[in-house]
NULOLO-927003 format. One record per residue (C-alpha): residue in three letters; x, y, z. Coordinates in pm, whole numbers, padded with zeros to 5 digits, always signed. Each point is the difference from the previous one (the first is absolute). Last residue first. Layout:
BEGIN
ALAXYZ...
This chain:
BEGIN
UNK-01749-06271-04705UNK+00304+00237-00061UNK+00210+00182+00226UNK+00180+00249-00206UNK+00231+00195+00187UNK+00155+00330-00220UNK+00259+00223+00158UNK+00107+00384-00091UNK-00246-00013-00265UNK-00033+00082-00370UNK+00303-00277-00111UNK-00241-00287+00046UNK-00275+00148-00174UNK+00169+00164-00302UNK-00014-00298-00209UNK-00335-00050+00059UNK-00121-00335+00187UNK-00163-00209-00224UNK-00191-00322+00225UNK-00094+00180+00323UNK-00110-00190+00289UNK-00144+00256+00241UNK+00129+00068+00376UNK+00290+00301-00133UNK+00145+00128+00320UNK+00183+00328-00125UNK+00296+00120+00183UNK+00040+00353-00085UNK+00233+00273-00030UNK+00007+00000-00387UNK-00334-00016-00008UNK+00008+00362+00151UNK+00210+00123-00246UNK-00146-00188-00288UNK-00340+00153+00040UNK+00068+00287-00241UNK+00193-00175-00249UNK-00259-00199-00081UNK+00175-00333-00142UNK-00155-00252+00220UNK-00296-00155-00225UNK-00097+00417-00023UNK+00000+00006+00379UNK-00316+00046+00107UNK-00167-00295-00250UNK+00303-00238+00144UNK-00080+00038+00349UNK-00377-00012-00040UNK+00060-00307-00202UNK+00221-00129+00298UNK-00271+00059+00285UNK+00184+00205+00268UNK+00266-00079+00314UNK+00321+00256-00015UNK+00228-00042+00287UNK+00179+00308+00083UNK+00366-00069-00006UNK+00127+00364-00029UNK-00208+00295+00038UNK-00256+00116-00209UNK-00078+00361-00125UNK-00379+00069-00137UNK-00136+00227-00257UNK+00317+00082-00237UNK+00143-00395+00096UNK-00293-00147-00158UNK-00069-00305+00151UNK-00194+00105+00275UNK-00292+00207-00123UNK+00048-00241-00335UNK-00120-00274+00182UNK-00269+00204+00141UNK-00168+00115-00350UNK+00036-00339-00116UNK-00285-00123+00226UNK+00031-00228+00245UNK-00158-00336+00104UNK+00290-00013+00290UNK+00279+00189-00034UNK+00314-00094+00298UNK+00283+00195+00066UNK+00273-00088+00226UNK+00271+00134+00194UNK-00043+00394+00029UNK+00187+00185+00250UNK+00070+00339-00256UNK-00336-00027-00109UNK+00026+00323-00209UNK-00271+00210-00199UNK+00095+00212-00329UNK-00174+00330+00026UNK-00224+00062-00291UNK+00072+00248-00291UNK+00031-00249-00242UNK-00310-00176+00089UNK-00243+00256-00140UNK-00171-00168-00272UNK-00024-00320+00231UNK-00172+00160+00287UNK-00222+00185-00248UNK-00060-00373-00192UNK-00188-00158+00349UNK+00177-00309+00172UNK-00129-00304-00123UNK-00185-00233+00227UNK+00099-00372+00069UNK+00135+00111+00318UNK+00223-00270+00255UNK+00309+00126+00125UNK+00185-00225+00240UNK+00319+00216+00189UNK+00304-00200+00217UNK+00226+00260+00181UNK-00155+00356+00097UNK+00248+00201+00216UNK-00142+00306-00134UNK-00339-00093+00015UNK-00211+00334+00055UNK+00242+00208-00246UNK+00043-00314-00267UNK-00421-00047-00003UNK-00099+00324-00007UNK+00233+00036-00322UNK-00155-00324-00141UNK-00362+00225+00028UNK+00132+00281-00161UNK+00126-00227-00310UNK-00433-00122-00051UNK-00093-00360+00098UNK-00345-00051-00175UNK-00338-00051+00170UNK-00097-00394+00102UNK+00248+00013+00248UNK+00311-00237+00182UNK+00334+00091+00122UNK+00202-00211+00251UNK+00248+00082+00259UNK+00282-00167+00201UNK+00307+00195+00160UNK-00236+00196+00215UNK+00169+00137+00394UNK+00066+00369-00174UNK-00338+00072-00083UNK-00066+00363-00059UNK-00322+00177-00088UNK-00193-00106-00359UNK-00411+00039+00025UNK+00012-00313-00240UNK-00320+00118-00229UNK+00158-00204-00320UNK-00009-00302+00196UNK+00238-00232+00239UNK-00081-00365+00042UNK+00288-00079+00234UNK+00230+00193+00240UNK+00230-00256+00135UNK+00244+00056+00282UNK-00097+00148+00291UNK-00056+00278+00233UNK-00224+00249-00121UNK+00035+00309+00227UNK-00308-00002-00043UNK-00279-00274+00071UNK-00119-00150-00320UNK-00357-00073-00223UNK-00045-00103-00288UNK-00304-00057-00147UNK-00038-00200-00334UNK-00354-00055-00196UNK-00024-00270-00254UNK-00171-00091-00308UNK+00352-00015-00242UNK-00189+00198-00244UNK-00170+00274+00228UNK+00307+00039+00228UNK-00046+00211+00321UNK+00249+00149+00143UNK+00026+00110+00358UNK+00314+00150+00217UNK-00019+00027+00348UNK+00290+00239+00316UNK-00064-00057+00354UNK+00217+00195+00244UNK-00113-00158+00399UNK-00088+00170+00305UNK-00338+00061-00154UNK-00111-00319-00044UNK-00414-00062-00004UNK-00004+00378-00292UNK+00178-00337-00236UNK-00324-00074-00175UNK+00005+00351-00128UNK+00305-00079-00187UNK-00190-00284-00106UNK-00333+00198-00132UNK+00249+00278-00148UNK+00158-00236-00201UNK-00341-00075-00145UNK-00195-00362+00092UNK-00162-00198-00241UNK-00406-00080+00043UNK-00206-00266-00157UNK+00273-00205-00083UNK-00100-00333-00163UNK+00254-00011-00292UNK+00285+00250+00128UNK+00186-00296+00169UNK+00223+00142+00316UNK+00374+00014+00086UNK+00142+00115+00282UNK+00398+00130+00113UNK+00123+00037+00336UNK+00261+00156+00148UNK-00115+00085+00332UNK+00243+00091+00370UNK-00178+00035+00298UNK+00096+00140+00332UNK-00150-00020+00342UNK-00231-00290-00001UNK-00062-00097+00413UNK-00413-00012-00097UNK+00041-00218-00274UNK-00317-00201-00145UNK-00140+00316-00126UNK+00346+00060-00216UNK-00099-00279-00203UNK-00356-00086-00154UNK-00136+00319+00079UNK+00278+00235-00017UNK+00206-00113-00294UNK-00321-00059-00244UNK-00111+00335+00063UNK+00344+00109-00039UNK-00006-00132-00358UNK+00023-00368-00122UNK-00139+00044-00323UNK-00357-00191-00041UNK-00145-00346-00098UNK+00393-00118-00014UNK+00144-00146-00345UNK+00331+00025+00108UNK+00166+00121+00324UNK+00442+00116-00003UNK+00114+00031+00368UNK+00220+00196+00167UNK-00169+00055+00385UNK+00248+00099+00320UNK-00155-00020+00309UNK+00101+00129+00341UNK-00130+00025+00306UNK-00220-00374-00026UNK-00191-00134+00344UNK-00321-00129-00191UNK+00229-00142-00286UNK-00246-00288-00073UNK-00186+00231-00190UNK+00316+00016-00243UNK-00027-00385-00108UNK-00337+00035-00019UNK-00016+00302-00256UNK+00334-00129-00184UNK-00158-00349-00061UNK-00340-00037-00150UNK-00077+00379-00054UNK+00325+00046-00197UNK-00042-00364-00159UNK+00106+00072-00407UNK+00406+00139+00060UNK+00189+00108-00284UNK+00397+00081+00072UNK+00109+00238+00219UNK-00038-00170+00323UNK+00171+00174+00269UNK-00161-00073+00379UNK+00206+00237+00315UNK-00175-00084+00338UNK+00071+00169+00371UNK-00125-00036+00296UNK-00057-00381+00042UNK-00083-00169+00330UNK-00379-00011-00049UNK-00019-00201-00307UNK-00347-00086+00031UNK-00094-00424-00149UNK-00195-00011-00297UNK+00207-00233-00180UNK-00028-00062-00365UNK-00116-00360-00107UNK+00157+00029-00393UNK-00238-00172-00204UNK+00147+00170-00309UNK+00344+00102+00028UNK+00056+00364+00047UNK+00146+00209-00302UNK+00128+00377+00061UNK+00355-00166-00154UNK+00341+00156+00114UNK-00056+00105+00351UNK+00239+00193+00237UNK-00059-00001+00378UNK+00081+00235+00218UNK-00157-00180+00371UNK+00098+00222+00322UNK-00152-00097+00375UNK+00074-00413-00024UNK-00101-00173+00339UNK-00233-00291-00126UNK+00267-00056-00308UNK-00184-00350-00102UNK-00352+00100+00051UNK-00099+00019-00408UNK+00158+00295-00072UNK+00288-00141-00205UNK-00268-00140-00163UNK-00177+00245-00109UNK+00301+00142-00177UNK+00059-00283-00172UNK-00363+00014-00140UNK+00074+00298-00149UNK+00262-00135-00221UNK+00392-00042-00039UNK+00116+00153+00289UNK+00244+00269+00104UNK+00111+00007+00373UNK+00018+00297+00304UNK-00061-00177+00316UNK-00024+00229+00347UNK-00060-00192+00345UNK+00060-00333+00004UNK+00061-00138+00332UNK-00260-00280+00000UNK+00090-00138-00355UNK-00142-00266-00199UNK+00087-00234-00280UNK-00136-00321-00197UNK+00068+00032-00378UNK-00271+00076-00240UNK+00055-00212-00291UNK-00317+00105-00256UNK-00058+00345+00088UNK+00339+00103+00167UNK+00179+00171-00222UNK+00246+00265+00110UNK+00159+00255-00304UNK+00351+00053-00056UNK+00058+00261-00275UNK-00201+00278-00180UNK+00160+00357+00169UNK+00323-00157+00004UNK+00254-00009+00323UNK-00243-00264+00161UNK-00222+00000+00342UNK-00037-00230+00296UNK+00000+00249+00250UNK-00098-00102+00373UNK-00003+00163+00328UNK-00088-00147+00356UNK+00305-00330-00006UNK+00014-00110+00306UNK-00054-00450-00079UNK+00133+00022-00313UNK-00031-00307-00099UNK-00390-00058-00111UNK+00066+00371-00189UNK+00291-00122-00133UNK-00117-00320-00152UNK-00367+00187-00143UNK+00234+00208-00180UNK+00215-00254-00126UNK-00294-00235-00066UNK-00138+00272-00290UNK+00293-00051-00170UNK-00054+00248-00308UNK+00003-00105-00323UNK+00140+00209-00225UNK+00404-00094+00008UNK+00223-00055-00259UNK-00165+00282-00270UNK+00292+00180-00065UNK+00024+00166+00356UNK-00266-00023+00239UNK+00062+00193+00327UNK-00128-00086+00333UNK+00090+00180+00352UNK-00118-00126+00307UNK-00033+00221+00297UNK+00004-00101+00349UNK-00085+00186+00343UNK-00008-00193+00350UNK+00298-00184-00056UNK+00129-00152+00374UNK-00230-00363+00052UNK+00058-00114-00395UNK+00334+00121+00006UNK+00225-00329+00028UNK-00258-00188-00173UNK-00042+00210-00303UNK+00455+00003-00002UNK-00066-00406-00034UNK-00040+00010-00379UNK-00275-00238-00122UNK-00255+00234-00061UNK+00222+00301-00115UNK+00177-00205-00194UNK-00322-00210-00219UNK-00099+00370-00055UNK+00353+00122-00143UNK-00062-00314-00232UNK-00295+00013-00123UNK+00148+00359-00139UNK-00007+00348-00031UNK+00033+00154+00345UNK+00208+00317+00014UNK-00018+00144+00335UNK-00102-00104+00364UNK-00065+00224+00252UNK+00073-00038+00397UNK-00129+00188+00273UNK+00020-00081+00350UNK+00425-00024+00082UNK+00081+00094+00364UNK+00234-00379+00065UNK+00154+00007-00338UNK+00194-00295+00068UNK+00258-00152-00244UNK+00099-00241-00283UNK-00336-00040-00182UNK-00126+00347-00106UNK+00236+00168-00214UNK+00148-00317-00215UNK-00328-00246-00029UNK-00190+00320-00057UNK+00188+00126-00265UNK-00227-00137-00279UNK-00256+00132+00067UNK+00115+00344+00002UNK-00038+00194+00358UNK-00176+00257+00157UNK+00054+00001+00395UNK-00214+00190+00247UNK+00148+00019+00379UNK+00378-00015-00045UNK+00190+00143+00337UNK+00129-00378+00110UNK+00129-00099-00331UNK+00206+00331-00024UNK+00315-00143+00096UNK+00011-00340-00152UNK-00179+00140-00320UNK+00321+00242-00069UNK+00287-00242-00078UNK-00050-00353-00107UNK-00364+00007-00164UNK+00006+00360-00109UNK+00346-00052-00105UNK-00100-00259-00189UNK-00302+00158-00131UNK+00167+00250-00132UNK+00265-00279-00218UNK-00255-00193-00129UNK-00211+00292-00150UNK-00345+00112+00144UNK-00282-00140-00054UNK-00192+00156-00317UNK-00337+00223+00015UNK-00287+00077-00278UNK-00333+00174-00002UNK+00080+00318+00108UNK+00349-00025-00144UNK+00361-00169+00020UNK-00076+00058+00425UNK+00323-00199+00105UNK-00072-00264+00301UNK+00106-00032+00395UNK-00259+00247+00109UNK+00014+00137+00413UNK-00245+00130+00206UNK+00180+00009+00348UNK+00370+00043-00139UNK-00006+00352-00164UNK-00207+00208+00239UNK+00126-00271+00271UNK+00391+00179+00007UNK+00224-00231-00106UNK+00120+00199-00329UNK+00130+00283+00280UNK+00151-00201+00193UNK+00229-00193-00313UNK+00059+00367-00089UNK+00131+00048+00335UNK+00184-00255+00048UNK+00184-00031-00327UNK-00040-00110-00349UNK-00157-00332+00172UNK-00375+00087-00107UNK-00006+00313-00288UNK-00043-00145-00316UNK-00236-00403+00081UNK-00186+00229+00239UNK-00047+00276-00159UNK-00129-00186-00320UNK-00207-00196+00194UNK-00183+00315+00144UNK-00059+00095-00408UNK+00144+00370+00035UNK-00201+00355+00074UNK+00002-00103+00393UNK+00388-00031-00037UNK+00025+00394-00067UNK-00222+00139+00243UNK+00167-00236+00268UNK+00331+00088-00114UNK-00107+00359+00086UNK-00082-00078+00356UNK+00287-00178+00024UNK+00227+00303-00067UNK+00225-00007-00362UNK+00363-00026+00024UNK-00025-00338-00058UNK-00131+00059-00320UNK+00248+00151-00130UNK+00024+00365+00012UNK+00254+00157-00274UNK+00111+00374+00011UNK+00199+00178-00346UNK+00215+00280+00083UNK-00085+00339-00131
């Protein structure tokens, strides 16, 4: 039987189509334009020229230009003909000058911005004229941070109050970073004089609460959509907070997942401003409250003061002092709390710690939908949580093997762990340990014990009980460290060690002869 070929010539445009939409669209471009007509036709259509990104994806939190010589061509050969079809372009910095400059691209809105890391990127795209040439055509931007070896932390909070005071169209705004932690605005002490009439949708992280106030302090009188990420729950003292309705906006996303002191001060009357709200997404992390915020809480004070509310999103987590409670709540009494929302899944948790003095109440909308999971128990109903990367265990009753199993099947994409338990686990769990499953974290990146007990350490050391990837960061008290591993000659915990990287904070003046070689990398940062 005679052997058939079919290039891909051969092959009908409706299945080049199929084919091309699997590829990078700059990738078909830069392979197939100029082979010959039809291909070039083909690679011109607008499903691969309207949105187009002039950048390699290295990972999710990484990107590269492209090299010298296919951006050349880009430049010389293929930009000149599309120019006119390109609606949304993502670019690298640092090809702006080259892509954007020499021509027209007369149906061009969008526009994002990738890979800023230093004063000097900013001082560019202030100075550079390509802001002025847009300012009255972009209508959607996106700005794209990235911190790489510690050259740039501080964010230019005049850069975004510069583009929104130029562009004179522009109705959505992302000011954002590749990392989870980067790029934060400040404007407590310097706040930089800006406004915007057209503004319709802002998505930016901030650096505290009172940022966030004010950016809603009059300035965007039109905006409809405000996602705003906040890094401290502090608000500085004094603070005059305006009482004015926010009538125009529909929709409001607030993240604060670190400690926050002023819930009735400043969330309630920030959100019963929202009289004309559809949508409201809560993730919020309350200390030290009178009460858990329960659906009690969510209706009166909240949800009262929206009539248009359609959907509602909750991921919040309360903390009480035991000392003058009369009366603590059940699970039962906050699920019941929740009979107000039917439309809506509402899963609690509740733990109350006798020696630390504190009650916690969790409570979260499901499908859960973010990131970190923190303060999780030994009555952790489990389910699956494929959005967490970020968790953190804390109880006042011991950690047993069957509970670290939960953990791996609910997190399975779990990256950074803290573990804090200064309670033994009990001697049948121990006797019988050699018939236990051994647990993977096949994604895990660091691992962090904090006022732990030994019992724990060896939980994850011990390559018969636990099975570590590569690279994991280890962070742990060094004495604890050295007591678990038999002053690093336990040949039971060297397998994991030896994947490692171990941040040791404490000055230590005799380091063991094994210590160095026990690891796959050893930082000390002394005091």
């Amino acid at each position: 039987m005679k052997h058939s070929s079919i290039e891909l010539n051969d092959l009908s445009d409706e299945i080049l189509l199929i084919i091309f939409t699997k590829l990078e669209k700059h990738h078909i471009l830069h392979s197939f334009v100029g082979v010959n007509q039809r291909l070039t036709k083909i690679a011109h259509d607008s499903i691969f020229t309207s949105h187009l990104t002039l950048f390699e994806h290295v990972s999710h939190t990484s990107i590269s230009r492209l090299s010298d010589s296919i951006l050349d061509r880009f430049c010389s050969q293929i930009l000149p003909a599309i120019s006119y079809k390109i609606n949304w372009l993502n670019i690298e910095v640092s090809s702006i000058e080259r892509i954007l400059l020499p021509r027209n691209y007369p149906n061009l809105f969008g526009l994002g911005i990738y890979n800023i890391e230093s004063d000097d990127d900013i001082r560019f795209l202030k100075e550079n004229i390509f802001m002025q040439r847009f300012k009255n055509q972009i209508s959607s931007l996106v700005i794209k941070s990235v911190d790489k070896n510690d050259t740039f932390k501080k964010v230019n909070t005049h850069l975004f109050a510069y583009i929104l005071n130029t562009l004179s169209h522009l109705r959505y705004f992302k000011f954002d970073s590749l990392l989870f932690y980067d790029q934060r605005m400040a404007f407590v002490y310097t706040p930089p004089s800006m406004f915007s009439s057209t503004l319709l949708q802002l998505h930016v992280k901030v650096d505290s609460f009172t940022d966030c106030l004010y950016l809603l302090d009059d300035r965007f009188d039109q905006l409809r959509t405000f996602y705003v990420d906040v890094q401290y729950g502090f608000v500085r003292p004094g603070l005059k907070i305006n009482q004015n309705k926010l009538h125009n906006l529909r929709c409001f996303s607030l993240y604060c997942f670190s400690t926050m002191h002023s819930y009735d001060r400043t969330i309630i009357p920030l959100l019963q401003r929202m009289s004309n709200l559809e949508q409201l997404h809560l993730y919020l992390l309350i200390n030290k409250q009178a009460r858990f915020v329960d659906g009690n809480d969510i209706k009166m004070n909240i949800t009262d003061y929206m009539p248009q509310l359609n959907k509602l999103h909750l991921n919040i987590c309360s903390s009480i002092l035991l000392n003058d409670q009369i009366y603590l709540p059940s699970l039962e009494d906050i699920q019941h709390s929740f009979e107000h929302f039917p439309d809506i899944q509402i899963s609690s948790c509740i733990n109350y710690f006798s020696e630390e003095g504190k009650g916690h109440c969790h409570i979260y909308s499901y499908p859960f939908t973010i990131r970190i999971y923190p303060n999780i128990a030994n009555n952790f109903p489990g389910g699956l949580f494929t959005c967490v990367s970020e968790i953190s265990l804390f109880d006042e009753h011991p950690f047993e093997h069957e509970f670290f199993v939960r953990i791996s099947q609910s997190f399975s994409l779990l990256k950074q762990l803290t573990i804090q338990n200064g309670k033994p686990q009990c001697g049948k769990s121990k006797n019988t340990r050699k018939n236990l499953l051994i647990i993977q974290y096949p994604h895990l990146q660091s691992l962090r014990f904090v006022t732990t007990h030994d019992d724990y350490i060896e939980q994850f050391l011990i390559d018969t009980r636990t099975y570590l990837p590569s690279n994991v960061t280890l962070s742990i008290d060094y004495k604890s460290l050295r007591r678990v591993t038999h002053k690093f000659t336990r040949k039971a915990t060297r397998l994991n060690c030896g994947k490692m990287r171990f941040i040791c904070l404490e000055k230590i003046r005799h380091l063991p002869k094994n210590f160095k070689n026990y690891f796959f990398e050893i930082c000390m940062c002394r005091p």
